[in-house]
C-alpha positions in Angstrom: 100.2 74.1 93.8 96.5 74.8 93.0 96.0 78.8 93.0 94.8 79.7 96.6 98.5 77.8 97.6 100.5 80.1 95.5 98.4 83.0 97.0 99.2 82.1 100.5 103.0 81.6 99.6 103.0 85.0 99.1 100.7 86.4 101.9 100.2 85.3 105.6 96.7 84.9 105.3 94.0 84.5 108.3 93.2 80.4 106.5 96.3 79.6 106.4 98.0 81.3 109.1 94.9 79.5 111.7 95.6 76.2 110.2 99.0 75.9 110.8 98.7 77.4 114.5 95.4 75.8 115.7 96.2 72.1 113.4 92.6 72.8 111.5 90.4 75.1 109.8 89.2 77.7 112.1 86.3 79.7 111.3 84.5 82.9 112.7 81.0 83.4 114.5 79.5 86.8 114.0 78.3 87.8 116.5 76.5 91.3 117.9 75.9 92.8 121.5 72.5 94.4 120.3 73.7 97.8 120.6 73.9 100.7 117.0 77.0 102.1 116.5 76.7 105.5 118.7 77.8 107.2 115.2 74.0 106.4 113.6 73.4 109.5 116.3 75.5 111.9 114.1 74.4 111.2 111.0 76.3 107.8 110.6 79.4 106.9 108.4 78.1 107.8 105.0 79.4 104.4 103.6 77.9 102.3 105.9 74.5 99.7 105.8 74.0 97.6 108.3 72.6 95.5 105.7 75.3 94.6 103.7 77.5 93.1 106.7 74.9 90.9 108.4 74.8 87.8 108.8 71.8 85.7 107.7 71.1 84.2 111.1 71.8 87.0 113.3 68.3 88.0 114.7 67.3 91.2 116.7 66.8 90.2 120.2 68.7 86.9 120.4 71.1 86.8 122.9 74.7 86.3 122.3 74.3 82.5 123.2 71.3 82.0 120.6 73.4 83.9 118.4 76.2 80.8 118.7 74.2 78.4 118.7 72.7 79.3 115.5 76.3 80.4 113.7 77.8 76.8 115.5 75.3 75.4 113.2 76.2 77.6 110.2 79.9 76.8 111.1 79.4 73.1 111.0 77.5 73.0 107.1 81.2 74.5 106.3 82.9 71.6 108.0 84.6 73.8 110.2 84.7 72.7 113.9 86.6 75.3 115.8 86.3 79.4 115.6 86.8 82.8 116.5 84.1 84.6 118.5 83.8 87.8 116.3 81.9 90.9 117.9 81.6 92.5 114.3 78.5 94.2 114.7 78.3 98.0 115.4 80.2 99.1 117.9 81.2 96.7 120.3 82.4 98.7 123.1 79.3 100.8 122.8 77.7 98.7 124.9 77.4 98.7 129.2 80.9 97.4 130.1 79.9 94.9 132.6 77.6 93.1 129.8 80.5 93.0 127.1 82.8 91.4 129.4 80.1 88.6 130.0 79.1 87.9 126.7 82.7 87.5 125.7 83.7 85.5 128.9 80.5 83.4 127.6 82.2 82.5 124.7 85.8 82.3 125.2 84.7 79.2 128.0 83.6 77.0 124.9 85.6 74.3 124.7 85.3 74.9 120.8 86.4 78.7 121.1 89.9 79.6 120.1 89.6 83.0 120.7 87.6 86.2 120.4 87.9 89.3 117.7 86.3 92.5 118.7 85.7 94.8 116.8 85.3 98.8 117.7 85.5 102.1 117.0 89.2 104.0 118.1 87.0 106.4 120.0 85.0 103.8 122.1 88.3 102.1 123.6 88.0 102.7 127.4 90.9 101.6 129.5 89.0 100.3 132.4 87.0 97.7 129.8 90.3 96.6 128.8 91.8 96.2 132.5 88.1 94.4 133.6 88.3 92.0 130.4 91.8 91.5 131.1 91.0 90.5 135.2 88.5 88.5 134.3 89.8 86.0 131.7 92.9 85.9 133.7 90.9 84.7 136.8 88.5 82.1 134.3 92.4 80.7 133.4 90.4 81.7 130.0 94.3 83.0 129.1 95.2 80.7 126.3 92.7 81.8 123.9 93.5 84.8 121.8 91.4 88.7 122.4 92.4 90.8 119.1 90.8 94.4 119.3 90.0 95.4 115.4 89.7 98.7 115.2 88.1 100.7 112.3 90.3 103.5 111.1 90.0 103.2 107.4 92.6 106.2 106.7 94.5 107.9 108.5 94.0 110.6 107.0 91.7 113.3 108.9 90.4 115.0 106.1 89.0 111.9 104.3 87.4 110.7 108.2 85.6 114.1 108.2 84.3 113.6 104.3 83.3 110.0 105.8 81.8 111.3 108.4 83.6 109.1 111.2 83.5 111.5 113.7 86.8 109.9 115.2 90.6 110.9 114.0 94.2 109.4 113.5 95.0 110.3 116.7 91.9 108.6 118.1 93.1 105.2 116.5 96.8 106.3 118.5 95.4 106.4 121.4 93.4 103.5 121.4 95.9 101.2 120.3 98.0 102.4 122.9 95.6 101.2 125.4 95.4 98.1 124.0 99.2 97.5 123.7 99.2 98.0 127.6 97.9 94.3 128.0 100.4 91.8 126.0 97.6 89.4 126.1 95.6 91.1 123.4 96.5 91.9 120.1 95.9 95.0 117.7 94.4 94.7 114.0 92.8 97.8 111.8 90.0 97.5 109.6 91.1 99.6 106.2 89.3 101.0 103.0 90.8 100.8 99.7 90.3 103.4 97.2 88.4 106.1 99.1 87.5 109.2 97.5 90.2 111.4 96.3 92.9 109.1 97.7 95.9 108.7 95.5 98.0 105.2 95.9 100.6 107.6 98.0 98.2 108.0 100.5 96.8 104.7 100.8 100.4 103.6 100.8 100.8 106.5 103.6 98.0 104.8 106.2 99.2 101.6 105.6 102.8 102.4 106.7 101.7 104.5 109.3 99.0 101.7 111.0 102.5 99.4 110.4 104.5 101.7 112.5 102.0 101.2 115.3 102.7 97.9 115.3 99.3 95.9 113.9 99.1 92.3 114.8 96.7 91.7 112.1 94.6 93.9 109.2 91.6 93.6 106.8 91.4 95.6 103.9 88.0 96.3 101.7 87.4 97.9 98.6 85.1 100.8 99.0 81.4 100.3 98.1 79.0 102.4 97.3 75.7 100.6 99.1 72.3 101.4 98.3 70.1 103.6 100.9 73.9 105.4 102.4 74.6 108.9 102.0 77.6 108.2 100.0 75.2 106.7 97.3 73.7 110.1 97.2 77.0 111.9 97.0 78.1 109.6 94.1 74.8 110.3 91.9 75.4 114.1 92.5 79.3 113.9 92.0 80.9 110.5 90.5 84.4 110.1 91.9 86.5 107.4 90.9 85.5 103.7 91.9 88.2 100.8 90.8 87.2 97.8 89.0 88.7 94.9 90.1 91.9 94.6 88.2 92.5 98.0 89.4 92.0 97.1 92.9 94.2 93.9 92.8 97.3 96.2 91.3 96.7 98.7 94.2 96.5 95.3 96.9 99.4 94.1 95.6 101.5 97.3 95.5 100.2 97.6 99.2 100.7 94.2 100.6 104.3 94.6 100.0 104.3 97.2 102.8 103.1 95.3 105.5 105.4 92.4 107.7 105.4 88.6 107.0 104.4 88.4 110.7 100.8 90.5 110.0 97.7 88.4 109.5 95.7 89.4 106.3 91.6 88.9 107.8 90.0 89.8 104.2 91.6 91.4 101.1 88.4 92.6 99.6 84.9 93.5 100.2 81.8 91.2 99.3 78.6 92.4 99.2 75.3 91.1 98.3 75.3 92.5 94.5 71.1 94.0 94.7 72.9 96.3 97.2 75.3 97.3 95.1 75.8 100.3 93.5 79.4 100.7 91.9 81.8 99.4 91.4 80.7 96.4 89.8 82.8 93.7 89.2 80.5 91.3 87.1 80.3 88.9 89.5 83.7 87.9 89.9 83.9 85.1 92.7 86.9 84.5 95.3 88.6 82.1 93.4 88.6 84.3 90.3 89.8 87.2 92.2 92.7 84.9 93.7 94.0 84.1 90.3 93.9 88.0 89.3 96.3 89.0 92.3 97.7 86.0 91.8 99.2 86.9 88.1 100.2 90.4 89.4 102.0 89.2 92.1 104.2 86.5 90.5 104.3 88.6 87.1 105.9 91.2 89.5 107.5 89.1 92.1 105.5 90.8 95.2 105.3 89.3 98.1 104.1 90.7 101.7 106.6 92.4 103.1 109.1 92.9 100.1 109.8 96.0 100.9 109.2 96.4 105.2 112.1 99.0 106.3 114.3 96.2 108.2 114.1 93.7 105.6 111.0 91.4 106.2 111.8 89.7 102.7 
């Protein structure tokens, strides 16, 4: 088995575990309602650039169906020929509710569409957008194609929220996903940071068991970086914390990943960002395959695998 085979026989993986449901590669269209995250009003999350998560061919102003055109197109130099409709940008649920529901009823009826991710903020989950979205692809017979609601939490704990200025809490991501887990039809995934400030492996160990006993159908975890032009870039240059390089990172993913059931889709296990926006930490420009083969050697040289050590015995 080549590396990236020995990776996934360890993890359940988005790549692998699409292929296997869907028959074929599935890929993910990025796509964005036009609206900031209502959080730039307060200052912002003092992580966050708008920049370093964009998309090359997303364009101010075009509407979500110029927006799939254009990533169909992107899609296709990748040889992929099916997707996920991914509402990553901002704040999804920001938006007027009657709009959302039409721009992801637009794309869920392509024939090439297996399904829709959106992804929100815990504090902008409003039951009646969930009930409407809910009606509608029911009555569109749209109800074989998968809705997962990501939600950005990143800790749980409060104290680190307020340092990141999220303006949201623990219980906010609580709440939200007990909306959401009203409607069997749509599933529940968490966005997480690795290695925030003053966060020991405890308490990253601590979220990850707590977002588990929610009951997450699927999670993506990033490293934290620091981004040029965010207020955490000013914090760092006044008072360095501790950043991991990647070796670092991969023992504290692997530790983690142990954590987390068999049956939990892993979207992304690190961050990647475009290295001029790049502050720290810098990994000298490791690529995917080369981080692979690190968490790779730390899983098999430990005999770690997702779920090893799930209270009820995942392994």
């Amino acid at each position: 088995m080549d590396i990236n085979e020995r990776v996934q026989a360890r993890l359940n993986l988005f790549s692998c575990y699409y292929k296997a449901k869907y028959g074929k590669p599935i890929g993910k269209i990025a796509l964005s309602v036009g609206v900031a995250c209502p959080n730039r009003q307060s200052g912002g999350c003092v992580y966050c650039s708008a920049a370093s998560f964009t998309p090359f061919y997303l364009e101010e102003g075009d509407s979500v169906r110029e927006q799939l055109v254009k990533g169909k197109k992107d899609l296709n130099t990748r040889k992929f020929k099916r997707y996920l409709g991914y509402f990553q940008q901002e704040t999804t649920t920001a938006a007027p509710e009657k709009g959302v529901v039409e721009d992801c009823l637009l794309v869920l009826s392509d024939p090439e569409c297996v399904g829709l991710i959106i992804s929100t903020r815990p504090d902008y989950v409003e039951y009646s957008f969930l009930h409407e979205l809910y009606r509608r692809v029911s009555m569109q017979a749209l109800g074989d194609k998968e809705i997962l609601f990501e939600l950005g939490l990143q800790t749980s704990h409060n104290r680190t929220l307020q340092f990141l200025n999220r303006n949201h809490t623990y219980e906010d991501f609580v709440g939200a996903s007990e909306k959401i887990k009203q409607f069997p039809a749509f599933q529940l995934g968490v966005h997480l940071i690795l290695g925030l400030p003053h966060e020991s492996l405890a308490e990253m160990r601590a979220t990850l068991e707590l977002v588990v006993g929610v009951g997450v159908d699927a999670v993506k975890f990033h490293h934290l970086q620091i981004i040029r032009n965010t207020a955490l870039e000013k914090i760092y240059s006044e008072s360095p914390f501790k950043v991991y390089s990647a070796y670092e990172y991969m023992e504290i993913l692997a530790d983690l990943i142990t954590y987390l059931p068999k049956s939990t889709v892993i979207h992304r296990l690190w961050s990647s960002s475009d290295r001029d926006l790049l502050v720290a930490p810098d990994w000298g420009g490791l690529g995917a395959h080369q981080l692979s083969g690190m968490l790779l050697a730390i899983l098999e040289e430990n005999d770690l695998r997702q779920g090893k050590r799930c209270l009820g015995g995942e392994e």
